[in-house]
C-alpha positions as CSV (number, residue, x, y, z in Angstrom):
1,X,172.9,110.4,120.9
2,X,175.6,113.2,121.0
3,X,176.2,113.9,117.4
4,X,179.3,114.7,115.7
5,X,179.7,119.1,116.3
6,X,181.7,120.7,113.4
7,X,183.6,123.4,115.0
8,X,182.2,127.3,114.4
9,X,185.8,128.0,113.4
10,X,185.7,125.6,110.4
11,X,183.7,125.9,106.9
12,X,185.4,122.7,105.7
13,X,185.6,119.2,107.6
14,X,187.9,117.0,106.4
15,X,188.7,113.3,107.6
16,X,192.3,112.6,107.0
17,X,193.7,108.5,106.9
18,X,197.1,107.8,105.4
19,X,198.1,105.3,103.0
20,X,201.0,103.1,103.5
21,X,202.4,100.2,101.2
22,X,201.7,97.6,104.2
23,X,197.9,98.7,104.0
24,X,197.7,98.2,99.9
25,X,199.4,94.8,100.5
26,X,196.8,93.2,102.4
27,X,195.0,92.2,98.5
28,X,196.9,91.1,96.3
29,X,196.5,92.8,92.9
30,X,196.7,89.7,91.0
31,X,193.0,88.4,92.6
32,X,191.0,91.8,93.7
33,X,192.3,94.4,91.2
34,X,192.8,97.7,91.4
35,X,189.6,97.9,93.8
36,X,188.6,101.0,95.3
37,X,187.3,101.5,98.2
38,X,186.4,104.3,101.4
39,X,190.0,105.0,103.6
40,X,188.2,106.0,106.5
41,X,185.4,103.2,107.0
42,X,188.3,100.4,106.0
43,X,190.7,102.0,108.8
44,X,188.1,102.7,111.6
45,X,187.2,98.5,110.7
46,X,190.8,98.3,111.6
47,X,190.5,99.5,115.3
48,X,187.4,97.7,115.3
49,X,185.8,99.3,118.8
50,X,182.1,99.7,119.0
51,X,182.5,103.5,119.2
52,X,184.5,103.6,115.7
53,X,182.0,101.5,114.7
54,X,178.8,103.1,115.5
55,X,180.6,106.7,113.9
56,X,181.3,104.5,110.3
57,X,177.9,102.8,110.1
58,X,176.8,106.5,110.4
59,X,178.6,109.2,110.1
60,X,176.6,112.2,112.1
61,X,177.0,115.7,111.5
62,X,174.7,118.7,113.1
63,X,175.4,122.5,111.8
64,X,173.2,123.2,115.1
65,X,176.1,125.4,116.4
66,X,177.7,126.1,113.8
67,X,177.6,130.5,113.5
68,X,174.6,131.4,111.5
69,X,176.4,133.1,108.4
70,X,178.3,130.1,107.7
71,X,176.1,128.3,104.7
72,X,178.3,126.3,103.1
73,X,180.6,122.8,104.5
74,X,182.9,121.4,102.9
75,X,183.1,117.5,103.5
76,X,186.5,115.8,102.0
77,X,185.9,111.2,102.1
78,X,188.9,109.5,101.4
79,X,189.2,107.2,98.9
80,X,191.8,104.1,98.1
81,X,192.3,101.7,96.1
82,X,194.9,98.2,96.2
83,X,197.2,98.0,93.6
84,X,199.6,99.9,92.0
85,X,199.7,103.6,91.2
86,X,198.8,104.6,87.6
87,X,200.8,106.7,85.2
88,X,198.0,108.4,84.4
89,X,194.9,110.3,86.1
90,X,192.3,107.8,86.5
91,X,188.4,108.6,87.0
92,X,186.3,106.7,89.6
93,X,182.5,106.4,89.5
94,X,180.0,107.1,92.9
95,X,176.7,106.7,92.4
96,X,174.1,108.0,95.3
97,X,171.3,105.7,96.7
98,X,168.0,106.8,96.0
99,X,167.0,106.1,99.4
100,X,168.7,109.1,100.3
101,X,166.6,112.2,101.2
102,X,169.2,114.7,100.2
103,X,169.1,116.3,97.4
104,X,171.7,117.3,95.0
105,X,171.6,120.9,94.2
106,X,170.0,121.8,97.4
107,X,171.5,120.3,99.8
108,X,174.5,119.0,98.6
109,X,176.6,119.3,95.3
110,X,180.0,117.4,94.2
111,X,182.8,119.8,94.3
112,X,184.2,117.5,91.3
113,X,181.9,116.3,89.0
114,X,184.2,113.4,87.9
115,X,186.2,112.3,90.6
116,X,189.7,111.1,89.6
117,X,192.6,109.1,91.3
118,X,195.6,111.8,90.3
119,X,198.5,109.7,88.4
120,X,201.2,108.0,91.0
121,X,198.4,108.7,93.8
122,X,196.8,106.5,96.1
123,X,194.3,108.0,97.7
124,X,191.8,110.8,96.4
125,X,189.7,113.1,98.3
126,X,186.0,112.9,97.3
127,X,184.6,116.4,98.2
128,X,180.7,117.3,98.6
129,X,179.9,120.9,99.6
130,X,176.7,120.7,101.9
131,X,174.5,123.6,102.0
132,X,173.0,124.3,104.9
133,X,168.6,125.0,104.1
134,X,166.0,125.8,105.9
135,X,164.2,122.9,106.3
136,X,167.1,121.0,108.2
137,X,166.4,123.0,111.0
138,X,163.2,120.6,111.0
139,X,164.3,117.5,110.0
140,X,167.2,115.2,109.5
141,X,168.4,114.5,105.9
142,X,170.6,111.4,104.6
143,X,172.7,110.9,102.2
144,X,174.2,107.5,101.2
145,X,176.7,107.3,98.8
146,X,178.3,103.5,96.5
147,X,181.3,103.5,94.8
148,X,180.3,101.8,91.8
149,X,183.3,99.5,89.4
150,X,184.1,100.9,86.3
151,X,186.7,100.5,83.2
152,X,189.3,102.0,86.1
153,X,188.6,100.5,89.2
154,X,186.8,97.5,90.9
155,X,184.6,96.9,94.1
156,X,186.1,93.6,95.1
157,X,187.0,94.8,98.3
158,X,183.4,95.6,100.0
159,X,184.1,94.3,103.7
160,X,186.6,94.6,105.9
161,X,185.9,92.3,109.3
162,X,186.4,93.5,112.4
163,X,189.9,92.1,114.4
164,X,187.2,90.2,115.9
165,X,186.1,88.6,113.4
166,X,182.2,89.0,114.6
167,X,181.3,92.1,112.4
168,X,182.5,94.3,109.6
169,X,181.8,97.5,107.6
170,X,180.9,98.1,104.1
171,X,183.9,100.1,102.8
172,X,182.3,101.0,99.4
173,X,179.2,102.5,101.4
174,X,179.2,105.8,102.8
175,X,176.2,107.0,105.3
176,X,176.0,110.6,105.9
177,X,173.1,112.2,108.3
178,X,172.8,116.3,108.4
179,X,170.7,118.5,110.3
180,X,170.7,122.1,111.6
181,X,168.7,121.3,115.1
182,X,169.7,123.1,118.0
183,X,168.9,121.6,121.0
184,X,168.7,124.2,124.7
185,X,172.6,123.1,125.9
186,X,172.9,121.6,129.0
187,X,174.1,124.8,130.8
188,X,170.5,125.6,130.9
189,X,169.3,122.5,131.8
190,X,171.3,121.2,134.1
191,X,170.2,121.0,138.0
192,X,173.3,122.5,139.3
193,X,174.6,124.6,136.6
194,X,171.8,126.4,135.5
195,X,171.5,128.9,137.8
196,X,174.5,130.5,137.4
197,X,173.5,130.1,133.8
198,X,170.5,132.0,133.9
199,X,171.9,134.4,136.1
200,X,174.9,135.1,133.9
201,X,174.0,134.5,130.5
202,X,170.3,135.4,131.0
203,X,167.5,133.5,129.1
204,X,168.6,131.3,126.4
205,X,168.7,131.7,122.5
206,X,169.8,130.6,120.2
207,X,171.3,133.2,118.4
208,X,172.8,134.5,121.5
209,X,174.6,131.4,121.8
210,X,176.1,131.5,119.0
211,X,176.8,135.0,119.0
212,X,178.9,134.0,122.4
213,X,180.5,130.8,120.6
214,X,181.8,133.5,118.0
215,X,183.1,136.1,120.2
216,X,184.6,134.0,122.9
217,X,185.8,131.4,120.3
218,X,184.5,128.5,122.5
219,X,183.7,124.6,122.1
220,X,180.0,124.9,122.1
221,X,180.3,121.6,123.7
222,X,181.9,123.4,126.8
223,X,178.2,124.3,127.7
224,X,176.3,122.2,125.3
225,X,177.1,118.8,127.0
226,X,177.6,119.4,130.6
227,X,179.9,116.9,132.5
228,X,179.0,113.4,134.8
229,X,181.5,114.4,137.3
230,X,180.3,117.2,140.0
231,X,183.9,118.5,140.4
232,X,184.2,119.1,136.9
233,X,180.8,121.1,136.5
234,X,182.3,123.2,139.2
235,X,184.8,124.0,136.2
236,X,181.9,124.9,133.9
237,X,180.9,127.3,136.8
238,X,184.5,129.1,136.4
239,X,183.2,129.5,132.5
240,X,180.2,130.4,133.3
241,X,180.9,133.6,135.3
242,X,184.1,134.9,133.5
243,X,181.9,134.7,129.8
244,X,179.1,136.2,130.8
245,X,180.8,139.1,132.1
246,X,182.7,139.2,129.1
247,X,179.9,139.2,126.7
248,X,178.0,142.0,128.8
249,X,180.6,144.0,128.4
250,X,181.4,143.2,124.6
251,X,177.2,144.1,124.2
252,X,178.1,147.0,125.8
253,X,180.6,148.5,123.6
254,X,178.8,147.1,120.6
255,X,175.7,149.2,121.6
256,X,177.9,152.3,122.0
257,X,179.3,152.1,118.5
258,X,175.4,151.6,117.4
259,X,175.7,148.0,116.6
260,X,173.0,146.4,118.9
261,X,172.5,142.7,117.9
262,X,169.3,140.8,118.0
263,X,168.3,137.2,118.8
264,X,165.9,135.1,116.8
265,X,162.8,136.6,118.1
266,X,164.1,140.2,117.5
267,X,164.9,141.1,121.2
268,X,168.0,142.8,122.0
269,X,170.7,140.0,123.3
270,X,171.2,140.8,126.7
271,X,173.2,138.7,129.7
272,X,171.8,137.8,132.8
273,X,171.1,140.1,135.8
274,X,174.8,139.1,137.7
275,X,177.0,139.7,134.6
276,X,176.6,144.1,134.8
């Protein structure tokens, strides 16, 4: 299963819906209440295709390639409620599951410790800063989070059915799943692409990987996930040739100004034999 890849460029991720009076009018106040509930999942229910669908049940993320000195993520889940906008700053309640195998204050920590709906708002941004630990190199962690009713807000509104009709998401629920395992990309695996990979880039590791996503400014996927098509391989070929060049001669005026930079294993990152 391709997970979702947060972009090296990026130490914050943030999923954006908007908020429009036709949305809010869909429950009437006078029945559900001010009830809160997760934008995202409740707008992805909308489009209602099996892909948005499989993303809400479970929202993926891997920090696999993701450049090493970036620790921290910042994760921003919208959050909306029907009814009118207050005059005032109203707090919201989230409780996590205990299922969940993260754990706060080592994996993950609220950026707010009481969330609140701002006054003449209607939608707030619940952040969570993941930290990025050794042992999800190893493992994959979850976190599942409820949005719970409180003196503010209720949870009338928990499903929102498919256009279909035949399934529907839990919009107070929010599944996360993290991990920092980085698979051997596809350049290097791949029948036809791999030998221009190994003769270009040179053995694979990890850390010169990401060393190339940071210098080049890449999509990681570019060589992580190689294409169905044939002709469009021959594009990653194009890549191929033209980076690894480039990186051999970047490694080359790095190691004149004395900076010579090491993969994983402490061996001097090098590019394959066709590159110099």
């Amino acid at each position: 299963m391709k997970k979702l890849q947060i972009s090296l460029w990026l130490c914050c991720l943030v999923f954006a819906t908007g908020c429009t009076e036709k949305d809010l009018a869909i429950y009437e106040p006078a029945t559900a209440g001010s009830s809160i509930y997760f934008a995202d999942k409740f707008d992805g229910a909308v489009i209602g295709t099996s892909d948005v669908m499989a993303t809400y049940k479970l929202r993926q993320i891997s920090l696999g390639y993701v450049r090493l000195e970036l620790q921290d993520t910042l994760i921003a889940l919208p959050v909306r409620f029907t009814g009118n906008a207050a005059l005032q700053d109203r707090e919201y309640s989230v409780e996590i599951d205990p299922a969940s195998t993260m754990q706060q204050g080592k994996h993950f920590d609220f950026v707010d410790k009481h969330p609140v709906m701002k006054a003449g708002k209607f939608t707030d941004s619940l952040r969570i800063m993941m930290h990025r630990t050794p042992d999800m190199q190893l493992d994959t962690f979850s976190l599942t989070l409820h949005l719970r009713p409180n003196d503010n807000f209720g949870t009338a509104l928990q499903w929102k059915k498919l256009p279909s009709g035949r399934d529907s998401l839990d919009v107070i629920r929010y599944d996360l799943a993290i991990d920092d395992v980085t698979g051997i990309p596809g350049a290097w695996t791949d029948a036809l692409v791999k030998p221009y990979a190994k003769d270009y880039f040179g053995d694979y590791s990890r850390a010169k990987f990401l060393l190339m996503v940071q210098v080049i400014g890449m999509d990681p996927d570019v060589l992580a996930v190689m294409p169905a098509a044939t002709a469009d391989k021959y594009k990653v070929l194009d890549k191929i040739i033209v980076w690894g060049k480039y990186m051999a001669y970047w490694l080359g005026i790095e190691k004149q100004q004395n900076r010579i930079h090491y993969d994983e294993n402490n061996a001097e990152i090098t590019m394959g034999t066709r590159s110099y």
